[in-house]
C-alpha positions as CSV (number, residue, x, y, z in Angstrom):
1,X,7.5,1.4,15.8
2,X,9.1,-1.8,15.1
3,X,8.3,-3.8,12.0
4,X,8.8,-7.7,12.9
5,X,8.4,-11.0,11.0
6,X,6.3,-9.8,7.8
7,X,5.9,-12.2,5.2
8,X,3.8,-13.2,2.4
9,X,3.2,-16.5,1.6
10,X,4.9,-18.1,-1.4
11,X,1.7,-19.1,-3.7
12,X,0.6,-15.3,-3.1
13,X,4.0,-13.4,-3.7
14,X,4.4,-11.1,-7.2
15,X,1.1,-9.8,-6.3
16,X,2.7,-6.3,-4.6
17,X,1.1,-7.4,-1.4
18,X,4.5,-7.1,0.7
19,X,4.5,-3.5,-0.6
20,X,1.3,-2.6,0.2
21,X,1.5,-4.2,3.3
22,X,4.7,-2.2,3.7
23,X,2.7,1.4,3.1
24,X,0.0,0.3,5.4
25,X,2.5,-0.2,8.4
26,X,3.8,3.3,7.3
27,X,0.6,4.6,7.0
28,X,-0.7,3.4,10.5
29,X,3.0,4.7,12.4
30,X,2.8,8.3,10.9
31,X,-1.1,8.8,11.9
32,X,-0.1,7.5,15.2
33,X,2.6,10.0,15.6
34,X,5.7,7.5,15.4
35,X,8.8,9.4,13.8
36,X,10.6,6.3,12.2
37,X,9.8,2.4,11.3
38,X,12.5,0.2,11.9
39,X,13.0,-3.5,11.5
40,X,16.2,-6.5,10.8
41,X,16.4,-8.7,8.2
42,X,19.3,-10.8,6.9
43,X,21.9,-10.8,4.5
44,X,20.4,-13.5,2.6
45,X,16.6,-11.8,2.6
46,X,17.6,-9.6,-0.9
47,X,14.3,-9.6,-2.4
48,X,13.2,-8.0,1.6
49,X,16.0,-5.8,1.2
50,X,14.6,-4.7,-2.2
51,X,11.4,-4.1,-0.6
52,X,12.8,-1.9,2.0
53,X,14.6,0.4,0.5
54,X,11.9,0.9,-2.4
55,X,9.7,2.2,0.8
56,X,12.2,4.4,2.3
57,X,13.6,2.7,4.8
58,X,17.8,3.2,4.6
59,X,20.5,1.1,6.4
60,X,21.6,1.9,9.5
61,X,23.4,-1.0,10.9
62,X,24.9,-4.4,10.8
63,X,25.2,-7.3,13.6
64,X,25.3,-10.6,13.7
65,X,23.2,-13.0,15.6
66,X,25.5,-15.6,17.4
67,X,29.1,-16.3,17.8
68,X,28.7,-19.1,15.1
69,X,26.7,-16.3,12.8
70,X,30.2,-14.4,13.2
71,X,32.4,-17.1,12.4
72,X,30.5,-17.7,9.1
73,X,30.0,-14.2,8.6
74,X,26.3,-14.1,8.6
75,X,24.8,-10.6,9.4
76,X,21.3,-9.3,10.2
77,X,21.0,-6.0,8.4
78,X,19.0,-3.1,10.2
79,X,17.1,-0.3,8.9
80,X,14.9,2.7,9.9
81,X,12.3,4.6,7.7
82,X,11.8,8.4,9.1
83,X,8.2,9.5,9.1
84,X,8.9,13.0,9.7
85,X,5.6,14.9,10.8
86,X,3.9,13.1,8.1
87,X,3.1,16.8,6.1
């Protein structure tokens, strides 16, 4: 399953609600049988990155966007969370 554009607005952020919205995609892929989340996010996205990797998810690859995202070294980070069999 693939994890794309979540965000929480700014006047609503500090509240844990990325996290939980985090566990809840987690949640709903392992009781649907998926065996790993995965989704991007930049180099520039720490506090996302943070997030991530609190939930599981580990680092799997790099890649930039454009030619012009090479040239000023800007990369898209990828990452996968297992699920396993969910036992």
């Amino acid at each position: 399953l693939e994890l794309k554009r979540m965000s929480v607005s700014r006047e609503h952020r500090g509240r844990g609600l990325a996290r939980a919205l985090c566990r809840e995609v987690l949640g709903f892929a392992r009781a649907r049988g998926y065996g790993a989340v995965v989704l991007s996010t930049s180099m520039v996205q720490v506090a996302a990155q943070r997030l991530y990797e609190g939930q599981g998810f580990r680092r799997v690859g790099t890649s930039y966007p454009s030619l012009l995202g090479t040239a000023l070294n800007f990369q898209i980070f990828h990452y996968r969370c297992d699920l396993g069999d969910g036992t």
